[in-house]
C-alpha angles and dihedrals in degrees: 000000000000129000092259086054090068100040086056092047097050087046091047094062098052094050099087095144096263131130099225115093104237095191077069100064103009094173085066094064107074088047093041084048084051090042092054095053092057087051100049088045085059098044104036085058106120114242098271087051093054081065106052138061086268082076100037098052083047089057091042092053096047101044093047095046082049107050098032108036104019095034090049087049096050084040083054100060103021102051105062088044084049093195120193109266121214118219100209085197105058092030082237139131118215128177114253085238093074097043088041109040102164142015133309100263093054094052117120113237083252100059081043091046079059097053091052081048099058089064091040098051085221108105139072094267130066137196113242101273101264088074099063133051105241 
């Protein structure tokens, strides 16, 4: 194995199709990885599966795993740092403070739900841009 075979493996690892630049924030991507799968367990289920209890116990799985491990580990790293959000609906910036007025344990599922969406790229609120790779 050469010196540029490691440097592809160890990208490699990091290039799992999302927006958000892992080699910003390294310590998310074992949590986000654990996060996907139990995405893509929720939303691969067939038709009959997304009405019964098979479905809901996925969804269960993935959104607890999401609001309490991978949104307190985003909390973690980006709230002493209180970037400017963007709020891609309104075409508007706003200060974390003000989205995330106290402290994690207070939070609503849906601010939580937010914080799980700054790393997705699929909510209403964005990371300044350095922190993605587009």
């Amino acid at each position: 194995m050469g010196i540029f075979d490691i440097f592809k493996k160890k990208k490699a690892n990091i290039d799992i199709n999302c927006r958000f630049n892992f080699n910003k924030a390294p310590e998310l991507l074992e949590s986000y990885k654990q996060y996907r799968t139990f995405k893509l367990k929720a939303t691969s289920l067939s038709r009959k599966d997304v009405k019964s209890e098979v479905y809901e116990e996925a969804a269960k799985m993935r959104d607890d795993y999401g609001r309490n491990v991978l949104a307190k580990e985003i909390w973690d790293i980006f709230s002493p740092k209180t970037p400017t959000l963007y709020n891609a609906d309104t075409e508007e910036y706003i200060d974390w403070e003000k989205l995330f007025n106290t402290n994690f344990d207070q939070l609503s599922e849906k601010q939580k739900d937010f914080l799980v969406g700054l790393i997705e790229g699929n909510y209403i609120y964005e990371l300044p841009k350095k922190y993605y790779n587009d």
